[in-house]
N, C-alpha and C positions, 0 to 999 in steps of 0.2 A: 583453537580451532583444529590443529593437527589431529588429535585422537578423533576427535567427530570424523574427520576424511579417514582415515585411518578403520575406524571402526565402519563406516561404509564401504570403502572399498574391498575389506575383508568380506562384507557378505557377497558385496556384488560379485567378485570373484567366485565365490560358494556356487551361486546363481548360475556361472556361466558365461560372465560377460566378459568383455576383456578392458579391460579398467586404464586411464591414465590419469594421475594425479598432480597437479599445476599449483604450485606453490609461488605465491606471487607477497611483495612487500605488501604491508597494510595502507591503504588508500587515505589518504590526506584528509576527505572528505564521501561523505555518499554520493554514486554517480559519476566518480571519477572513474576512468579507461582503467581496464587492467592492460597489461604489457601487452607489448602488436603480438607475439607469440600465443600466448592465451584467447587473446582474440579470435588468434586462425583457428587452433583448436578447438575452442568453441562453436565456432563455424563449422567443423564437419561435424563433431559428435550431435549423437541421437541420441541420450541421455546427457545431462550435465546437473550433477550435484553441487549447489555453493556455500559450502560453511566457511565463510568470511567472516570476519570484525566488521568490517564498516561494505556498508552495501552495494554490489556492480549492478542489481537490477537494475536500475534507472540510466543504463548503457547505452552505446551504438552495437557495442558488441555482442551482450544480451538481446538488443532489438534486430540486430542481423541472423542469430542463432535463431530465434525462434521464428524468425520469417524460411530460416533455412529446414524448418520442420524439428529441433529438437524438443524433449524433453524436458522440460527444471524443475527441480523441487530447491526452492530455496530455503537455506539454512544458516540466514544471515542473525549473527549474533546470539548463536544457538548455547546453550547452557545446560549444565544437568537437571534443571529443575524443568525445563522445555521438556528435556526425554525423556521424560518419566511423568509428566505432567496429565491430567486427569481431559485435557484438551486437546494432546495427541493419540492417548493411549484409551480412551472411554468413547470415542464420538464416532459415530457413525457416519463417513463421508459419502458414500453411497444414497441414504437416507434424506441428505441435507441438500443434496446435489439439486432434486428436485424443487426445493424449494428457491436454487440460488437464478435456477434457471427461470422459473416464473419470474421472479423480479427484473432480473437481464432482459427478458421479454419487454418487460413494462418500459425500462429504458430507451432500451432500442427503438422501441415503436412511438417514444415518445417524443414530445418538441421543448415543453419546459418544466423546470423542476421550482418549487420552493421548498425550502428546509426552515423547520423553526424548531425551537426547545424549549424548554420551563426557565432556563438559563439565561433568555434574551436573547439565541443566533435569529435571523429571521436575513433570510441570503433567498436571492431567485437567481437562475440563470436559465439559458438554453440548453437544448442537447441536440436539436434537431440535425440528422444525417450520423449523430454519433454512433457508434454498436459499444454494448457495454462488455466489460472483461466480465467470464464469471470463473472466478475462482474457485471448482470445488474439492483442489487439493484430490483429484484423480487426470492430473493432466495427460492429454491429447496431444500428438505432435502439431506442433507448434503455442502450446499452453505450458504457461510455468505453476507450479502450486507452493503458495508461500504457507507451506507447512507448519503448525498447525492452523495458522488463519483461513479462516473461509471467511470469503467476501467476493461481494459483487463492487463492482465500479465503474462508474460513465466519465470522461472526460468535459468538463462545460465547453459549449461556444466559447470561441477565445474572446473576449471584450466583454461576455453577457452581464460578467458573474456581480451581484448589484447589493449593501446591506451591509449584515454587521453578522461576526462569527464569535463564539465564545465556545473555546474549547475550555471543559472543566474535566475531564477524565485525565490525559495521560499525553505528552508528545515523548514519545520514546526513544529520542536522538540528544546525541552530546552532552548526557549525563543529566538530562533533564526530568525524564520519569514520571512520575505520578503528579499530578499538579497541586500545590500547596494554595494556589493562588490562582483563578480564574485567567487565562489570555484570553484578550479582547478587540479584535482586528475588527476594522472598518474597508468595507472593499467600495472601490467606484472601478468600474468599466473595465474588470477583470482582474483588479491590482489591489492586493492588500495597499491602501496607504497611511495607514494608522496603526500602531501595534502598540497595548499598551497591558499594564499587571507587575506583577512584583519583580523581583529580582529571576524567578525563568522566564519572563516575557521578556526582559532585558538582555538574556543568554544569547537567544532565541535571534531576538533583533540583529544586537551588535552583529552576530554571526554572519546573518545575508544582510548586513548592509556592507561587511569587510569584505565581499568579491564586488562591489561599485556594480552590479548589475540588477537591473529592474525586474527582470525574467523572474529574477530569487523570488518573489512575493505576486507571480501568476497565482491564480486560482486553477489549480490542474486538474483537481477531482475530487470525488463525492464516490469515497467506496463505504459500502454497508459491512459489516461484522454479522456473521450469522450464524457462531461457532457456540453450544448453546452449550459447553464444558469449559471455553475459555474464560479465564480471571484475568483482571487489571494485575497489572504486575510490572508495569515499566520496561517493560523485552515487548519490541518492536513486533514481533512474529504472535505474539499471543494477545496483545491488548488489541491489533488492528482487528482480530476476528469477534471479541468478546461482542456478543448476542444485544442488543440493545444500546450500541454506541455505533456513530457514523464519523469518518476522518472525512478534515479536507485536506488536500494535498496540495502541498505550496511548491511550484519552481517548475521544475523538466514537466512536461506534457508528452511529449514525443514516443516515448517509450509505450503509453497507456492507447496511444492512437488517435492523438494532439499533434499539435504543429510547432508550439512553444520547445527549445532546448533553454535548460539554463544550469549551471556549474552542481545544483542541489534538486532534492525532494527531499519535504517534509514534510509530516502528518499531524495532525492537529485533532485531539480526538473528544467527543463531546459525548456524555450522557442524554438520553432519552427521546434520540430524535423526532420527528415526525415529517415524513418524507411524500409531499405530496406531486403527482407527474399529469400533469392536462387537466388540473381542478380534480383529480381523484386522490385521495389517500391508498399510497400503495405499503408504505407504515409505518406505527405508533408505535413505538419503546420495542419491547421486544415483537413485536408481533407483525410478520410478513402478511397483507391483507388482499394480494394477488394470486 
């Protein structure tokens, strides 16, 4: 991750700005604190770059920054094939914005969601009072852009989220990647309480059942991929945005504008969704219908 910062903060200096760079141990887990140092720092900056290994978005620290007005482009688990990738360098963010913002629309304004797939997820929950994030990787102070993902995301009612989820595309954490084998969570009253699938649904599990907290398998959110250059690829930052696939996000809430904290966030990522908000279809696979 050094050359990444490295090769940022060269330009940014180029630009004009005046640059400080925080080099911090690698994080045990996603969502874990960076040092109370970096913290503050982050607290005042008005830009903040994160080319980390393992992820501080799902932070207090991140969630105080961007309450404080900065900047983020995150650039968690970034890679050469990300910089150069046909997702970063071909897409029209400008373009997509618009579309990311109709849908945000739809969320915000709405009260309940069902999600189903060709796969078998078939999940309802609430959203009402929620405002959805819209990612469209031209952030605004106080908006992060998880470069090159573009997506939108609502947080469920905490208890709503009701059904069964089957991610068959990608969970892109702790070496897990592409999915060989279907994962297949049963949710009641907000809580994954069934997880089941091959050997990475077992990764997966052992993982959040090893911090003894129940928070780990909240149902935190339902963000949309609407990056219409991005490919599955197992890197976190590119699969969440690929065009026709929806994550749900297991653990911390807090962060996204939830009430839930918990030691993790995970994504959970599914082909072909169909995303319906108050009995309307807002959309089918790739196709934004708002």
């Amino acid at each position: 991750m050094q050359r990444y910062a490295d090769a940022v903060s060269a330009v940014a200096h180029e630009a004009g700005a005046s640059v400080t760079v925080c080099v911090i141990p690698i994080r045990d887990q996603d969502g874990q604190e960076p040092p109370p140092p970096v913290a503050r720092a982050m607290a005042e900056a008005a830009v903040i770059f994160s080319p980390v290994r393992v992820s501080i978005t799902h932070t207090r620290a991140m969630r105080t920054a961007l309450e404080a007005g900065a900047r983020v482009c995150m650039m968690t688990a970034y890679t050469d094939a990300i910089m150069t990738s046909s997702a970063l360098l071909d897409t029209d963010f400008d373009a997509q914005a618009d579309v990311c913002r109709r849908l945000g629309a739809a969320f915000t304004e709405g009260e309940s969601v069902r999600l189903t797939s060709p796969r078998g997820t078939d999940l309802c929950f609430g959203i009402e009072g929620r405002v959805a994030n819209v990612l469209t990787n031209i952030p605004e102070p106080g908006e992060l852009g998880p470069i090159p993902d573009i997506e939108v995301n609502v947080v469920p009612v905490t208890g709503s989220a009701e059904g069964t989820i089957i991610a068959d595309a990608s969970v892109p954490y702790l070496g897990i990647g592409i999915l060989e084998e279907p994962i297949v969570c049963s949710v009641h009253e907000g809580y994954i309480v069934e997880m089941t699938g091959g050997d990475q649904a077992d990764v997966l599990r052992e993982h959040l059942n090893s911090f003894g907290d129940r928070h780990c398998f909240n149902v935190a959110e339902l963000g949309v991929g609407l990056n219409p250059n991005a490919r599955l690829t197992g890197e976190m930052l590119e699969d969440e945005g690929v065009m026709g696939t929806i994550h749900i996000g297991i653990g911390t809430s807090h962060t996204l504008g939830g009430e839930i904290v918990a030691p993790t966030h995970y994504d959970l990522i599914m082909w072909e969704p169909t995303i319906t908000v108050d009995g309307q279809i807002v959309q089918r696979d790739k196709q934004v219908l708002v």
